[in-house]
C-alpha positions in Angstrom: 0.0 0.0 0.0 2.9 2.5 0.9 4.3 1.8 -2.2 1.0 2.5 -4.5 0.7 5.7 -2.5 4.7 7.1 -3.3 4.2 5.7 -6.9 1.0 7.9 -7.3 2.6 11.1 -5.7 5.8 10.6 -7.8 3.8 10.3 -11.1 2.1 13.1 -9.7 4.8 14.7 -10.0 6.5 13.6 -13.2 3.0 15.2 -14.8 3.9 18.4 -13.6 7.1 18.1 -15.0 6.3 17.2 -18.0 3.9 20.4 -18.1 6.1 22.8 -16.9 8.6 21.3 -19.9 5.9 22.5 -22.2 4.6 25.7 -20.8 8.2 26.8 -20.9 7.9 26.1 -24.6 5.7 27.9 -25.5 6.8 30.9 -23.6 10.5 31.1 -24.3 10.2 34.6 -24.2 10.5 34.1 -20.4 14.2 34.1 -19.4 15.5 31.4 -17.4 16.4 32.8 -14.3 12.6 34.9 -14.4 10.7 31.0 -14.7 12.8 29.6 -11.7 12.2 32.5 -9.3 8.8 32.9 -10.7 8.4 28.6 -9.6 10.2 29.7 -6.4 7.8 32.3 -5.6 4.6 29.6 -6.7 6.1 26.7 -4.8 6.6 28.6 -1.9 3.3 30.1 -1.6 2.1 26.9 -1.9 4.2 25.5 0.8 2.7 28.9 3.2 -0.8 27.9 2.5 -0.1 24.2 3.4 1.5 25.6 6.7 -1.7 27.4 7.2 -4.0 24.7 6.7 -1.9 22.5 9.0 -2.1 25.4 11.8 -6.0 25.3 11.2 -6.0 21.9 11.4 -3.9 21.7 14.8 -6.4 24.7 16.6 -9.4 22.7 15.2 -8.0 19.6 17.1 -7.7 17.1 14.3 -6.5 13.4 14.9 -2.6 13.2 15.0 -2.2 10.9 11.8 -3.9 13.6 9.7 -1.8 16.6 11.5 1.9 14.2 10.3 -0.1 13.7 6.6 -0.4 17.6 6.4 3.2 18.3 7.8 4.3 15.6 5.1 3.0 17.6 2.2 4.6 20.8 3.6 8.0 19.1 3.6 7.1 17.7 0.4 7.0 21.2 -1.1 9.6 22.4 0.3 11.8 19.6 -1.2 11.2 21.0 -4.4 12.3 24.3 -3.7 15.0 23.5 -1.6 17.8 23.1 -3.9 17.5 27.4 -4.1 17.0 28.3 -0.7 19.7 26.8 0.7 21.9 28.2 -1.9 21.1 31.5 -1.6 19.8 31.9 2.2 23.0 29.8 4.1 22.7 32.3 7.1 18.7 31.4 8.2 18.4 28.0 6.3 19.7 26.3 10.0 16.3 27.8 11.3 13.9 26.5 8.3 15.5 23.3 8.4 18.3 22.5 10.7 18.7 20.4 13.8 16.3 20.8 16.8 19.2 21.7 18.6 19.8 25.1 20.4 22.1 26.7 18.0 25.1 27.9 20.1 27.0 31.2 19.0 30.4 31.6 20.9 31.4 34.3 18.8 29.1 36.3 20.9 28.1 33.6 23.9 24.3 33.8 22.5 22.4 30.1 22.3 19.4 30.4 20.0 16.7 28.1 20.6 15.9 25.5 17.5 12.7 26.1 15.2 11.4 25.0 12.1 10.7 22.0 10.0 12.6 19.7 12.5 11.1 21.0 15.8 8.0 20.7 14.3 8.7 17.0 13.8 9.5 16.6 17.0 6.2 18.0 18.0 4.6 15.8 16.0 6.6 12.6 16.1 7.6 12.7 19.9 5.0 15.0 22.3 1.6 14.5 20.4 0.0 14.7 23.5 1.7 18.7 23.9 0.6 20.4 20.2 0.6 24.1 21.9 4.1 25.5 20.8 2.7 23.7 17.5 1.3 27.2 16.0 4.1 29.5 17.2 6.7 27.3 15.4 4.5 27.1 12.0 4.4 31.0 12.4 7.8 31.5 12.8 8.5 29.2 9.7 6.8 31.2 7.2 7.8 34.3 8.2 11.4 32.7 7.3 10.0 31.4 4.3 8.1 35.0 3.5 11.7 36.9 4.3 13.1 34.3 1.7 10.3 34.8 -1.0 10.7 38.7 -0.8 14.7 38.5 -1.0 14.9 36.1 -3.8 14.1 38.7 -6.2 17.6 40.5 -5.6 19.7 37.4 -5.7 21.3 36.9 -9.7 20.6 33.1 -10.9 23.7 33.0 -13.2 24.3 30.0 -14.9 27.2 29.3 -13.2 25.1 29.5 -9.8 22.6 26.6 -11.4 25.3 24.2 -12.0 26.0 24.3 -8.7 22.9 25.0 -7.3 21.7 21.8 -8.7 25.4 19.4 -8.3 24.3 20.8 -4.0 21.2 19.0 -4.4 22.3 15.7 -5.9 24.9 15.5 -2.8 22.1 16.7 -0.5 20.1 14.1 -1.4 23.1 11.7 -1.4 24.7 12.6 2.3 21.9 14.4 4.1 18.7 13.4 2.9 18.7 9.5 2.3 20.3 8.8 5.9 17.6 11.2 7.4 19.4 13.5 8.6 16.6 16.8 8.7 13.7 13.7 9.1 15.3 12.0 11.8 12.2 10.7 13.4 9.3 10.6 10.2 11.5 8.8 8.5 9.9 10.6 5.1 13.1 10.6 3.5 13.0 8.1 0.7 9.6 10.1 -0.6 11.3 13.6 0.0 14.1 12.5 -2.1 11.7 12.5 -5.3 10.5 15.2 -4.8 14.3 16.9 -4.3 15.0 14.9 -7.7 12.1 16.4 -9.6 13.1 20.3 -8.3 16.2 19.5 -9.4 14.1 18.1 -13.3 12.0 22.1 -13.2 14.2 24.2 -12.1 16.6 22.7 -14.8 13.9 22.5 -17.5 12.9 26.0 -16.7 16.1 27.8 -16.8 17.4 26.3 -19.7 13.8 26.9 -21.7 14.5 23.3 -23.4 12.0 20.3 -23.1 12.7 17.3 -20.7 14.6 15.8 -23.9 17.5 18.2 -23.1 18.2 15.9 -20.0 18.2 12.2 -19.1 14.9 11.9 -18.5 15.2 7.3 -18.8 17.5 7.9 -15.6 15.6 10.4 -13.7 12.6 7.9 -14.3 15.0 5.1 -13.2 16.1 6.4 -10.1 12.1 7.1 -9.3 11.6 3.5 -9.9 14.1 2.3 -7.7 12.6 4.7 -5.1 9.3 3.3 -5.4 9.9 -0.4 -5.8 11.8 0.4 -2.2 10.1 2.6 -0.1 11.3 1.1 3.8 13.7 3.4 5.3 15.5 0.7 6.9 16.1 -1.9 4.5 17.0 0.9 1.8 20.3 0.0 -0.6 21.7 3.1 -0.6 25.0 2.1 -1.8 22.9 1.0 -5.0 20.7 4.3 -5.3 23.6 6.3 -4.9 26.1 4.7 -7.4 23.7 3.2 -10.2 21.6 6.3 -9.7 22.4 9.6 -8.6 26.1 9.4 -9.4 24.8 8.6 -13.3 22.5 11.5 -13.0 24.8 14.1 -11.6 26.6 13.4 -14.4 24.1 13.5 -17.0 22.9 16.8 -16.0 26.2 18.2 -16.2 27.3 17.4 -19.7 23.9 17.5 -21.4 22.6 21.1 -19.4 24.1 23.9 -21.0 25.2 25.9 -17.8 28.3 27.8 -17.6 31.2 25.2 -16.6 33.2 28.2 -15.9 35.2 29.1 -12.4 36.0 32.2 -11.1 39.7 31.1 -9.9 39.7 34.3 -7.5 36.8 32.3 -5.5 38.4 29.2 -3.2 35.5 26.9 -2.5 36.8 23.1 -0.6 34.6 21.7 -3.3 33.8 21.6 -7.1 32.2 19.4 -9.2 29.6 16.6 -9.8 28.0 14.3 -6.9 29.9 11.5 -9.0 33.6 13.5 -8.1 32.7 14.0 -4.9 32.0 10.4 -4.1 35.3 9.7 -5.8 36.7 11.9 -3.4 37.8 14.2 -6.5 37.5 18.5 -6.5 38.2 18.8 -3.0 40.9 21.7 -2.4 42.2 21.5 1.2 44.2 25.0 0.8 40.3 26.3 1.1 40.6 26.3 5.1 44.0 28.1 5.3 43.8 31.7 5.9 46.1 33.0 3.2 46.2 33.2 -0.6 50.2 32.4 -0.3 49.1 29.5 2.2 48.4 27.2 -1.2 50.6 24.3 -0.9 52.3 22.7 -3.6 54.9 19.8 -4.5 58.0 21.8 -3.3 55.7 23.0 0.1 54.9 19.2 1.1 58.2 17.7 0.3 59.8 20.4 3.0 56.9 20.0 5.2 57.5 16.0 5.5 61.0 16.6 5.9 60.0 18.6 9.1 57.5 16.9 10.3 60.1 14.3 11.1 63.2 16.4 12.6 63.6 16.3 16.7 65.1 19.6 15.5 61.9 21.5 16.0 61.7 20.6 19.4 63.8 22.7 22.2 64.9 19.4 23.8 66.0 18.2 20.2 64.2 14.7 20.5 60.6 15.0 19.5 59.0 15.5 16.0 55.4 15.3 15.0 56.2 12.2 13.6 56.7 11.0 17.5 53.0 10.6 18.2 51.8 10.8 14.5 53.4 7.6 13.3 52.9 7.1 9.6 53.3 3.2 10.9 50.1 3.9 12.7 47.9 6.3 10.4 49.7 9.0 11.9 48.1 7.8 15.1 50.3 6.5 18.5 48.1 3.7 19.5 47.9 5.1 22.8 44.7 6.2 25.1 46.7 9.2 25.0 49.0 10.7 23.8 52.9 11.4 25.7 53.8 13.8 27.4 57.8 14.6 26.1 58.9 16.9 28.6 57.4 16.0 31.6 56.7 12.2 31.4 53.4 10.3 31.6 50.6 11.5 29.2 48.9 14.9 27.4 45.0 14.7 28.6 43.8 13.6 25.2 43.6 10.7 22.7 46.2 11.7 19.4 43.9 12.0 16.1 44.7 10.5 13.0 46.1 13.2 10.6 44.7 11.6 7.7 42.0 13.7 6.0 42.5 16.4 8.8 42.8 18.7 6.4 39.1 18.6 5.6 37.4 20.4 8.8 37.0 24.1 9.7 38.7 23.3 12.7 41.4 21.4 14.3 41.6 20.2 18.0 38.5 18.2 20.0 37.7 21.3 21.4 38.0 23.0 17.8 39.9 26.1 19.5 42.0 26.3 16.1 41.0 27.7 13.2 43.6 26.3 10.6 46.8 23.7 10.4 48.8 26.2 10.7 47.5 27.5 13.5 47.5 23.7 15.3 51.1 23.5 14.4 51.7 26.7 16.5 49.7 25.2 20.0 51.5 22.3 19.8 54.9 24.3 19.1 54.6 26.2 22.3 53.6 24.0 24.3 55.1 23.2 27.3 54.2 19.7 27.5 55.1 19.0 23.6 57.5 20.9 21.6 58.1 24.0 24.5 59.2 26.0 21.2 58.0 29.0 19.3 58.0 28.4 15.6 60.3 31.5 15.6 62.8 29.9 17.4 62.7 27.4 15.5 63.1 28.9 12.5 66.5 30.5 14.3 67.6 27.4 14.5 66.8 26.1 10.9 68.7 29.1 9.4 71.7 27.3 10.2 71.5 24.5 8.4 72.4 25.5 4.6 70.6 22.8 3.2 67.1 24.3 4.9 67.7 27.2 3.5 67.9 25.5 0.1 64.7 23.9 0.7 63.0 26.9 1.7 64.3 28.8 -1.3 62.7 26.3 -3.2 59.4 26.1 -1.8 58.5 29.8 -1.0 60.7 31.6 -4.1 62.0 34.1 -1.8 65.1 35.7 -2.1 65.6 37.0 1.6 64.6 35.8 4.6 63.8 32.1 3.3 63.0 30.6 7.0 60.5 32.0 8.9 58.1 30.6 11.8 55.0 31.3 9.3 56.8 29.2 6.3 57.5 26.5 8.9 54.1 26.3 9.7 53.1 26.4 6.6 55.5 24.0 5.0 54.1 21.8 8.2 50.6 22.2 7.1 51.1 21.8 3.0 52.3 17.8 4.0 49.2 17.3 6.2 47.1 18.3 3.9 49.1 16.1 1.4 47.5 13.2 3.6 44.0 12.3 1.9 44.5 9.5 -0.3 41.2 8.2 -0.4 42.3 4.9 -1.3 40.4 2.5 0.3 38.2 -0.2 -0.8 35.1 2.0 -0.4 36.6 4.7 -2.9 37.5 1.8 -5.1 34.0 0.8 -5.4 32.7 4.6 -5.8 35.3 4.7 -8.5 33.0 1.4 -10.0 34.8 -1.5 -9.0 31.9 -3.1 -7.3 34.1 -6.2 -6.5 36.2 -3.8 -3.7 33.2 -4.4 -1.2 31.8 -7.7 0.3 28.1 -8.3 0.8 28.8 -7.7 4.3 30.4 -4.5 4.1 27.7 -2.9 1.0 25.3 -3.9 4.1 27.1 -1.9 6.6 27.4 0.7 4.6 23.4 0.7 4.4 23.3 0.9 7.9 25.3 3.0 8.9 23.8 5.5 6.2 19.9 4.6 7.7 18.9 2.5 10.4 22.1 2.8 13.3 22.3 7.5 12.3 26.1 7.3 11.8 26.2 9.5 8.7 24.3 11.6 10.3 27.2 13.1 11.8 30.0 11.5 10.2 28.8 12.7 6.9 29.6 11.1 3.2 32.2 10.6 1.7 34.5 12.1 4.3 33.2 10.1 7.1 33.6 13.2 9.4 31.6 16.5 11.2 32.3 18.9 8.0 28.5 19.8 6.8 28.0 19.2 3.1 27.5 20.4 0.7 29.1 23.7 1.8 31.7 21.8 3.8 32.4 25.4 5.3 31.2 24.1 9.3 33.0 21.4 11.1 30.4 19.9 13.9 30.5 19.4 17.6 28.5 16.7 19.4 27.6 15.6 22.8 27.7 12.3 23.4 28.8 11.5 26.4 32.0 9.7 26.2 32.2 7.9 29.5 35.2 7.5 32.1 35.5 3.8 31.8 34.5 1.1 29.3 31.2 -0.4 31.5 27.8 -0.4 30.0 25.7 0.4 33.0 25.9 3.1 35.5 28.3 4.5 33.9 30.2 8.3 35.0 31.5 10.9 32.3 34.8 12.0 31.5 36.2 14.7 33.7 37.3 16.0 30.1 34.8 19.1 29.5 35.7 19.3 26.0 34.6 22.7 24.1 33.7 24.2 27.3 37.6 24.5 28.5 37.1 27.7 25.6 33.8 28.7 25.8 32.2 28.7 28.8 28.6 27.9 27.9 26.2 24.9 29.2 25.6 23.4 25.9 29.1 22.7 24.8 29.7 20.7 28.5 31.6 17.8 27.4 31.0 18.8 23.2 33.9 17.2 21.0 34.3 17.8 17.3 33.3 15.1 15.4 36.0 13.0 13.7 36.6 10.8 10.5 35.7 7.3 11.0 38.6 6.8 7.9 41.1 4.2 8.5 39.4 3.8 12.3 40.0 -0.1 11.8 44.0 1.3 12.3 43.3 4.4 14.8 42.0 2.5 18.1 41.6 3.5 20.8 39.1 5.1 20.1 37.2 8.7 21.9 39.4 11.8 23.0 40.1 9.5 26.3 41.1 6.4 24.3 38.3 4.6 26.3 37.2 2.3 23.9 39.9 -0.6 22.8 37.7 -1.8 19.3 35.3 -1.0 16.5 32.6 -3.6 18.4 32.6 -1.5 21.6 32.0 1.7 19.6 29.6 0.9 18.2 27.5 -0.9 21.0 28.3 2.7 22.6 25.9 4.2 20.1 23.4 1.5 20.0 22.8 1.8 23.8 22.2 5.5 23.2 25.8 7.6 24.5 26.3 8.0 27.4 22.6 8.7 28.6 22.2 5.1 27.2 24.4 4.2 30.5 22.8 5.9 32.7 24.6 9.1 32.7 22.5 12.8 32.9 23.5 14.6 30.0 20.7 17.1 29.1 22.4 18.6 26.4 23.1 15.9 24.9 23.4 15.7 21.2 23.2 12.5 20.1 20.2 10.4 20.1 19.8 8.5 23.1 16.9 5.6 22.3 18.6 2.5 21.5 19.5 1.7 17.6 17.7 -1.7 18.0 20.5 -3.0 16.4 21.1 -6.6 16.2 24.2 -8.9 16.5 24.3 -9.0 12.6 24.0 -5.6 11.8 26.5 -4.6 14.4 29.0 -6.6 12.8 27.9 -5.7 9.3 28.4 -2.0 10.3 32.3 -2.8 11.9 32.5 -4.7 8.6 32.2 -1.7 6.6 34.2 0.8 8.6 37.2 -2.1 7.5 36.4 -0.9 4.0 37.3 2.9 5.3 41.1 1.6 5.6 43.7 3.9 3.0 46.6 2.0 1.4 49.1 3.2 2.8 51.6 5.3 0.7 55.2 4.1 0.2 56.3 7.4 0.6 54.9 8.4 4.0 
């Protein structure tokens, strides 16, 4: 019966298509970017009117099955629009359809409360019995949505903004919307991504002024089919939807839409391209999160910064490197609970972090206090209980050696003043950022050998995408807290990492993560969340190395964090009802995060 019903709403749908196609015929005189805002502006004073009947409908006290129907047609037409609005409105989109989570500003040590789509889910969904904040948070919604509708008029849809526009949605749909991650408890996610696929057929169709012919309409169709013929959120193949489907389409749109394939080289962005690059792990430009133009690393940059990421020399006692507790051996890891402490003797308070892919986060640090690798370089420089050593000093010291100076010639084409503590840190950063191979069996297979995975691991992949909320946070392909598609935003998460491995009763880590730097209530105990790449080499696992394997981390997540064992957290993050995971699916989900494990490079 489900099925019948998302079959009929997605041919629904296709119609409409199809009519739009030839209604933009016949009116070519229309402009391209005039027909999309002019179906922004329709779809979204449709989606204002739904919101209004769904407010009558709550006031008039109608049953709670018809109140979650109602709310699932709003977010139905939203999902067509949804492709422009979060292109164009970044700064309030967190409020239309982020999180229900406060939203915690330490620039300015303001928390604002969550609203929107997702809190009015959780009205729905979890307190049926409490609808009153119900009509509040609808009204607050469209005034977001009106502010977005009267704006949208000054905002220039160039055609270089509609390639990307629509390559967004195709890895929205891939990374946030298939794993549920803004329908966390309605689970419409499956039905929402047809409707996110035919925004992306209209808004095409109508700003190219072409008929559906212009695009791939057999794969569109195809990748409808495959969401109909399997509609339970659960048991959904996404590996299969994602490689046989969207990747194809992503593709398709790009060659065959005529939209400008041009790039403004003054504009860094951490990510060009097609869904199908970006699930190859190809157009990702780490340089994007250093903070200077002459920060770009290159060959000459990364073969210096590997030659000093290994010398004792930039220590003041003259025995410790980088390479001391991120051993290449290891994954750049030190397979400690925590990592040495050089100068004094016993151990630094937290776990050491795999460098690989580090590059890719807004941040660096658990408690995110720095902004860039360079910067991360400097704190652990100065230390007392690492390096005890300004980068200026060491760059003193380097100026001795002549065949530095060479080497920094070479890399930073300066004719004076060749060794600096900047260009150290710099150099430093250029290797690290050298370090994301993706190489691993599960980039194999994204790069279409479909022999790289077992069954085993294609079904923990699955579920770790749907049922058991890992991608979630640990988003696709990077496997870490950076927020596609923008990947501007590394997250933070509370999940309440507890003192010792024990599964009942449990106490929390003395470690009060991101609330050592900002003192604010809801970042007690927040951590930023890490790559699960190569975790089958990194263990132990957690900022306090509590966990010794992949099984217990997961059964950590599956009991719910650290609320799951008993521990009060009330700002805590990450769902804390069981997965209802069983043995099987537990293993299947280890399974895949095997699959996560780089070759390593010969050259490391």
């Amino acid at each position: 019966m489900k099925s019948k019903v998302i079959l009929f709403i997605i041919c629904g749908i296709f119609i409409s298509t199809l009519q739009i196609s030839s209604c933009n015929n016949k009116n070519s005189i229309v402009s391209g970017e005039a027909a999309v805002k002019k179906y922004y502006y329709t779809q979204t004073d449709s989606l204002l009117q739904r919101l209004n009947v769904l407010d009558s409908m709550a006031t008039a006290g109608n049953n709670i099955a018809g109140l979650k129907g109602q709310f699932g047609e709003c977010r139905f037409n939203y999902k067509r629009t949804e492709s422009i609005s979060e292109y164009y409105f970044q700064g309030l989109i967190k409020r239309v359809n982020g999180p229900a989570l406060p939203d915690v500003k330490t620039e300015d040590g303001q928390v604002w409360p969550p609203h929107g789509f997702q809190v009015i889910e959780q009205i729905l969904y979890k307190h049926p019995d409490s609808l009153r904040p119900l009509s509040a948070e609808i009204k607050l919604l469209q005034t977001d949505l009106r502010f977005m509708r009267t704006n949208m008029e000054h905002n220039a849809i160039s055609a270089n903004h509609m390639r990307e526009i629509i390559q967004h949605q195709f890895i929205r749909i891939a990374a946030l919307g298939i794993t549920g991650f803004d329908a966390p408890l309605s689970k419409l996610s499956l039905t929402e991504a047809a409707y996110s696929l035919h925004g992306i057929r209209e808004i095409a169709t109508l700003y190219e002024g072409q008929n559906e012919k212009k695009v791939n309409g057999r794969s569109l169709a195809a990748a409808l089919q495959f969401l109909t013929e399997h509609s339970d959120f659960d048991s959904f193949n996404r590996l299969v939807f994602i490689t046989d489907h969207l990747m194809p389409l992503s593709k398709a749109y790009d060659l065959t839409v005529g939209f400008d394939k041009t790039t403004d080289s003054s504009m860094v962005k951490p990510f060009r391209g097609t869904l199908s690059n970006y699930m190859r792990g190809e157009g990702f430009d780490a340089d994007y999160y250093s903070s200077y133009a002459n920060a770009k690393s290159d060959t000459n940059k990364i073969t210096l910064g590997k030659k000093l990421f290994f010398d004792n020399n930039l220590s003041r006692s003259g025995t410790v490197s980088c390479g001391s507790c991120h051993k290449p051996e290891l994954y750049f890891t030190d397979g400690k609970e925590k990592a040495g402490d050089f100068v004094h003797g016993g151990s630094l308070p937290r776990n050491t972090p795999s460098l690989y892919y580090a590059a890719f986060q807004s941040h660096q640090f658990y408690d995110l206090r720095s902004v860039t690798l360079e910067d991360q370089a400097d704190q652990v420089m100065r230390s007392s209980r690492e390096f005890n050593f300004s980068s200026a000093d060491i760059a003193k010291k380097l100026l001795r050696d002549s065949a530095y100076s060479k080497l920094f010639l070479k890399a930073f084409e300066a004719k004076e003043d060749t060794i600096s503590g900047y260009r150290v840190r710099n150099a430093l950063a250029a290797y690290v950022r050298s370090l994301s191979p993706f190489s691993s069996p599960f980039d194999e297979y994204m790069k279409g050998n479909k022999k790289a995975l077992s069954a085993k691991q294609i079904d923990g992949f699955n579920l770790f995408a749907g049922k058991a909320k890992c991608a979630t946070c640990h988003f696709v392909p990077l496997f870490n807290g950076n927020i596609p598609p923008w990947l501007t935003k590394s997250e933070s998460e509370i999940i309440g990492v507890p003192a010792k491995a024990i599964w009942k009763n449990a106490t929390i880590d003395r470690d009060s993560g991101r609330y050592n730097i900002n003192r604010m209530q809801e970042l007690l105990f927040a951590f930023k969340t890490p790559t699960v790449r190569n975790a089958e080499k990194t263990a132990p696992y957690m900022h306090n190395g509590v966990y010794k394997n992949l099984d217990d981390v997961v059964e950590f997540y599956h009991k719910g964090g650290g609320v799951g064992l008993g521990i009060t957290l009330p700002f805590q993050s990450l769902p804390f009802d069981s997965l209802s995971l069983n043995k099987s699916e537990k293993t299947a989900i280890v399974s895949f995060m095997r699959s996560l494990t780089d070759k390593q490079r010969e050259d490391n």
